[in-house]
Residue frames as qw, qx, qy, qz and C-alpha x, y, z in Angstrom:
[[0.442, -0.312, 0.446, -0.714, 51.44, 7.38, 8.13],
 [0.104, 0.125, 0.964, -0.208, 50.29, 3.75, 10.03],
 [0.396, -0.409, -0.326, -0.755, 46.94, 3.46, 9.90],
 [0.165, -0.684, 0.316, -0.637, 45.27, 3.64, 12.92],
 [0.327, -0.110, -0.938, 0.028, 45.15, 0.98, 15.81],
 [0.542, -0.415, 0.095, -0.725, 41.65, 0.50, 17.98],
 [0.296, -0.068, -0.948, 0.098, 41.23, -1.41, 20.68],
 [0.625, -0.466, -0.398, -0.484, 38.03, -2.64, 21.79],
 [0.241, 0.342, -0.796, 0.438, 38.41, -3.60, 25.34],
 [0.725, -0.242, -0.526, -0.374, 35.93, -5.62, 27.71],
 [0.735, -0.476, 0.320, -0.362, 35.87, -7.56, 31.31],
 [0.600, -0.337, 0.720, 0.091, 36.87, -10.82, 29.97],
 [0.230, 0.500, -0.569, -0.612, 36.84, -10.49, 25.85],
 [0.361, 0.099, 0.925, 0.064, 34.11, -13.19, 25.19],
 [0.172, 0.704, 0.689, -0.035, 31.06, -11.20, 24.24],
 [0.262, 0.940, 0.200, -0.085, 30.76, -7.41, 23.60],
 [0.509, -0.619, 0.475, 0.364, 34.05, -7.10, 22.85],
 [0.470, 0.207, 0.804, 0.299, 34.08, -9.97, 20.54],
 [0.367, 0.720, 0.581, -0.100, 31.08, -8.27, 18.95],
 [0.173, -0.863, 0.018, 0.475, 32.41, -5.20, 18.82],
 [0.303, -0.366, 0.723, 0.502, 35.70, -6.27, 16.71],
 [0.487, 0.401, 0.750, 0.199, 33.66, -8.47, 14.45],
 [0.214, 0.888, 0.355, -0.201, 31.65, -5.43, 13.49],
 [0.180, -0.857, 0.298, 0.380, 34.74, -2.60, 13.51],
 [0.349, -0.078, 0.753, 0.553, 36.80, -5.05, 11.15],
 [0.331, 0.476, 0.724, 0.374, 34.00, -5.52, 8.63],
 [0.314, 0.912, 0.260, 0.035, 33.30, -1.77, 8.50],
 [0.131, 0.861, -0.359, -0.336, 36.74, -0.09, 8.22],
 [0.897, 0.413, 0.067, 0.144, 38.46, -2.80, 6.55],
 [0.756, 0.011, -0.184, 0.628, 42.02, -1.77, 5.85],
 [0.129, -0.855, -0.075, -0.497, 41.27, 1.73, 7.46],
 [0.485, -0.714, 0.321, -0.390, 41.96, 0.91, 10.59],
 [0.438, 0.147, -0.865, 0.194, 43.37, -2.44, 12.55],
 [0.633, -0.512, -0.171, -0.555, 40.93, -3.58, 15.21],
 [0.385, 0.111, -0.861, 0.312, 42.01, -5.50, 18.35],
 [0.627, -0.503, -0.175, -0.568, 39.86, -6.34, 21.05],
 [0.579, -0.039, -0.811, 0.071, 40.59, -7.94, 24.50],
 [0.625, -0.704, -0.269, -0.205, 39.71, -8.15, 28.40],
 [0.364, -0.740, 0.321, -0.465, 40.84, -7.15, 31.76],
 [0.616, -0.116, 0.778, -0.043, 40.61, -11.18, 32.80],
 [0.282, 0.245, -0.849, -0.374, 40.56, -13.80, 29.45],
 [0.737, 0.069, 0.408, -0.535, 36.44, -15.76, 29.44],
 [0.415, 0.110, 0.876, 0.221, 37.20, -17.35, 26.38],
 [0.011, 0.140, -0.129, -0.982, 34.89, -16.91, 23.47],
 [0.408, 0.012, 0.759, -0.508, 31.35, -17.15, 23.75],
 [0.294, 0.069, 0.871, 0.389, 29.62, -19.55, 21.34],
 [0.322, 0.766, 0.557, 0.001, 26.40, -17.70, 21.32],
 [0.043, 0.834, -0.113, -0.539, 28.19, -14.59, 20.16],
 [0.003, 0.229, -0.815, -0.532, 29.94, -16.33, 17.24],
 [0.213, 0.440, 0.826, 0.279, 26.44, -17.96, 16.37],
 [0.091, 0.830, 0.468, -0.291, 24.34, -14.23, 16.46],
 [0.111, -0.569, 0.526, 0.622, 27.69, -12.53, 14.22],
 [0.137, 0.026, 0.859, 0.492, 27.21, -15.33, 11.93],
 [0.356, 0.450, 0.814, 0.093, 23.62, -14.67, 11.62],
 [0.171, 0.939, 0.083, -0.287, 24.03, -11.05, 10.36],
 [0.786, 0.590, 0.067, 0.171, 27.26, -12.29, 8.25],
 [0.138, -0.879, 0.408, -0.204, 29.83, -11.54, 10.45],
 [0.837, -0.360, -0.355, -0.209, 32.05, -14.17, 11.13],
 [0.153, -0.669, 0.625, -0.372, 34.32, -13.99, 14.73],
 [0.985, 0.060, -0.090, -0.134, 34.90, -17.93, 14.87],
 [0.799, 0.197, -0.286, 0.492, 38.53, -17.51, 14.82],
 [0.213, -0.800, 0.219, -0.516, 38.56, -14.45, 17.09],
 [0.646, -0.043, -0.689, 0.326, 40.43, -15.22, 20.51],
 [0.499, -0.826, -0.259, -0.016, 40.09, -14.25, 24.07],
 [0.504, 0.528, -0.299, 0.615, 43.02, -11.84, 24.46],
 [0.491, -0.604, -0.232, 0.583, 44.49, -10.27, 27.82],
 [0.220, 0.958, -0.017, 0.183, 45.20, -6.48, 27.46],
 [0.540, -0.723, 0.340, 0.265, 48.40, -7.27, 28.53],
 [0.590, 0.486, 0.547, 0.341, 48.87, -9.04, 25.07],
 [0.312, 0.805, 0.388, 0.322, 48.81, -5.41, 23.73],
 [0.529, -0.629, -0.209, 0.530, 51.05, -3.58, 26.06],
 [0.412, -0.212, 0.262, 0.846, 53.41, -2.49, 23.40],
 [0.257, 0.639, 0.563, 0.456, 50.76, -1.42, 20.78],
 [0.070, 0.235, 0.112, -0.963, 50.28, 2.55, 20.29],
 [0.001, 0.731, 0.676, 0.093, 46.29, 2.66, 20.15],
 [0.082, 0.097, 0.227, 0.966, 44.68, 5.69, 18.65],
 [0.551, -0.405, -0.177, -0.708, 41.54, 4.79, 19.76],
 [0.231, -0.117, -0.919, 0.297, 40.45, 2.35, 23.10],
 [0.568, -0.389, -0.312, -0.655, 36.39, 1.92, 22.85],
 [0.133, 0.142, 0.890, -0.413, 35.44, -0.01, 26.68],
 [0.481, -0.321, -0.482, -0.658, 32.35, -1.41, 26.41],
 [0.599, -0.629, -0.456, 0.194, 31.35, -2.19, 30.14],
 [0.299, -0.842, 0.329, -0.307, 31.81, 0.34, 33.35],
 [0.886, -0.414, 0.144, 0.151, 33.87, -2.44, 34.84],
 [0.687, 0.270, 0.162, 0.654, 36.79, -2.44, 31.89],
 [0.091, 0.849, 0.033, 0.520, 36.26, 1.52, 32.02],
 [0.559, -0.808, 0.019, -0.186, 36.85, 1.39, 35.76],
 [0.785, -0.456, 0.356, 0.224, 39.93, -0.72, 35.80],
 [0.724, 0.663, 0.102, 0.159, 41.15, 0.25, 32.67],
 [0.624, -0.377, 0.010, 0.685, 45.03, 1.18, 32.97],
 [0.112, 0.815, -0.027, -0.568, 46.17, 4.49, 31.88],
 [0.710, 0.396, 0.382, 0.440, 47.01, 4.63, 28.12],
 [0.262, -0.218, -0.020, 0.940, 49.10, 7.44, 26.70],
 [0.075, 0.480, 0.264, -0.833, 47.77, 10.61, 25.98],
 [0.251, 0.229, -0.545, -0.767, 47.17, 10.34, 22.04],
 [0.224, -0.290, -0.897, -0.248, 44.52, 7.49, 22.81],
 [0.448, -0.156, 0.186, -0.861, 41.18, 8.83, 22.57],
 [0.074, 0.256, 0.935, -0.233, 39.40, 6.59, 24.95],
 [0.501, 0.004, 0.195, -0.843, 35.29, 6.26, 24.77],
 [0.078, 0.205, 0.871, -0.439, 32.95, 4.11, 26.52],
 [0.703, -0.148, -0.102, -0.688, 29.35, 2.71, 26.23],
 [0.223, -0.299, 0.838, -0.398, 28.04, 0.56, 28.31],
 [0.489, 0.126, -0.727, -0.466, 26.51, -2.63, 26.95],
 [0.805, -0.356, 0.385, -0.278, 24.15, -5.03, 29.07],
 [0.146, -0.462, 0.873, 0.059, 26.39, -8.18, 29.40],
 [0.733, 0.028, -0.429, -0.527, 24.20, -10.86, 27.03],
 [0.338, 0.307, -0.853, 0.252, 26.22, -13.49, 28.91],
 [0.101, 0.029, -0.819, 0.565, 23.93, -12.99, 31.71],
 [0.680, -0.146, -0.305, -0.650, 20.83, -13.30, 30.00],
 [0.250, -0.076, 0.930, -0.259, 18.77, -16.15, 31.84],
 [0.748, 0.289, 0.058, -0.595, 15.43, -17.60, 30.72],
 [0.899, 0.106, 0.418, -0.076, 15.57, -20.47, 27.62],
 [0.617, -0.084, 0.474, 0.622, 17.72, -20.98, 25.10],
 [0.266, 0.677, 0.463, 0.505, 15.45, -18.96, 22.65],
 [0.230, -0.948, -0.194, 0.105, 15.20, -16.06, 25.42],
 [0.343, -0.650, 0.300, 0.607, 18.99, -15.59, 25.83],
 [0.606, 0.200, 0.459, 0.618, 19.36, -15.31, 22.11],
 [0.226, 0.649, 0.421, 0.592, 17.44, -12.94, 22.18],
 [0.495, -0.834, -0.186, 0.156, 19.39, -11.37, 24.36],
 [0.682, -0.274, 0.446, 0.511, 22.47, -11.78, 22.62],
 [0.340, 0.533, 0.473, 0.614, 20.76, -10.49, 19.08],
 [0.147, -0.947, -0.279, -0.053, 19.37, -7.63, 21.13],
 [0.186, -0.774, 0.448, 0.408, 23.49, -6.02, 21.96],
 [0.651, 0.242, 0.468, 0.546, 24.39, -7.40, 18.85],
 [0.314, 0.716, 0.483, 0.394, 22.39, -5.23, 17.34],
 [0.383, -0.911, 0.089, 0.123, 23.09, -2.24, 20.26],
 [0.616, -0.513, 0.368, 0.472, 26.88, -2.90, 19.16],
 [0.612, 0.435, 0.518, 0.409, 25.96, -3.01, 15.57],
 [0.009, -0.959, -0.238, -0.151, 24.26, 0.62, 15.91],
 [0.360, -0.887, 0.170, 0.235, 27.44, 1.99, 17.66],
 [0.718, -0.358, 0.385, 0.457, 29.75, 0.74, 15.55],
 [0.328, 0.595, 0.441, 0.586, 28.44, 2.30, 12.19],
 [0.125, -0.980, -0.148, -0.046, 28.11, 5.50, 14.20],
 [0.414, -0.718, 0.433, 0.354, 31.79, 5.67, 15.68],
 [0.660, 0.013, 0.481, 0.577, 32.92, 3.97, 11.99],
 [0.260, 0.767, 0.505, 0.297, 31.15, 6.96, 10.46],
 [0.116, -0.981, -0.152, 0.020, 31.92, 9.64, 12.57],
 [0.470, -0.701, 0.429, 0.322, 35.85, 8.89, 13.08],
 [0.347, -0.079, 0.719, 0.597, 36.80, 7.47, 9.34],
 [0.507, 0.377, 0.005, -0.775, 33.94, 8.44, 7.66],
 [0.069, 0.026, 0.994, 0.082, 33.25, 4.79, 6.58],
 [0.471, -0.085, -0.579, -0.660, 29.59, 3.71, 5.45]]
């Protein structure tokens, strides 16, 4: 048996997304394959690669993927992390168990540089917490 594929899936695969993956790799490891992209393609956002890297994570080479990119894959899981991706999400077949939390979008933090980080560390961490829960509950993973 494969092991399984998950795809993370997002608005435009810069930020919770991004997170998301970063996280999912570094807890199942060769449990699982992880992919992660968007609806539209944002690119990836530097303050997410710098708030990964400060909890030891690092998504530096990650890319901004289209979910078209992924057509052929057979996902076993497909996490959306925004109502938008959830809303416009295309149908996937029947064996992918879809599920959805909605993340505030850090991107649109506003304030100073020090505020939006700490907007960005604040769903880090919100992405961190869900991702040891759903690696725990579905692989039984640490």
């Amino acid at each position: 048996m494969s092991k399984p594929n998950v795809l993370v899936l997002c608005t435009g695969n810069s930020c919770r997304s991004q997170l998301l993956h970063g996280y999912l790799h570094q807890l199942l490891g060769s449990r699982a394959t992880v992919y992660s992209a968007g609806v539209e393609t944002h690119g990836l956002n530097p303050r997410a690669v710098q708030v990964m890297r400060e909890d030891g994570v690092d998504i530096s080479r990650h890319t901004s993927n289209h979910l078209d990119e992924y057509a052929h894959l057979p996902f076993d899981y497909v996490i959306t992390v925004c109502d938008h991706a959830r809303e416009v999400c295309p149908v996937f077949p029947a064996r992918a168990r879809q599920l959805h939390h909605n993340f505030p979008d850090p991107a649109r933090a506003t304030g100073s540089e020090a505020e939006i980080l700490q907007q960005f560390r604040a769903v880090r961490d919100q992405v961190k917490a869900f991702a040891q829960d759903f690696a725990r509950r579905e692989f039984g993973a640490a």
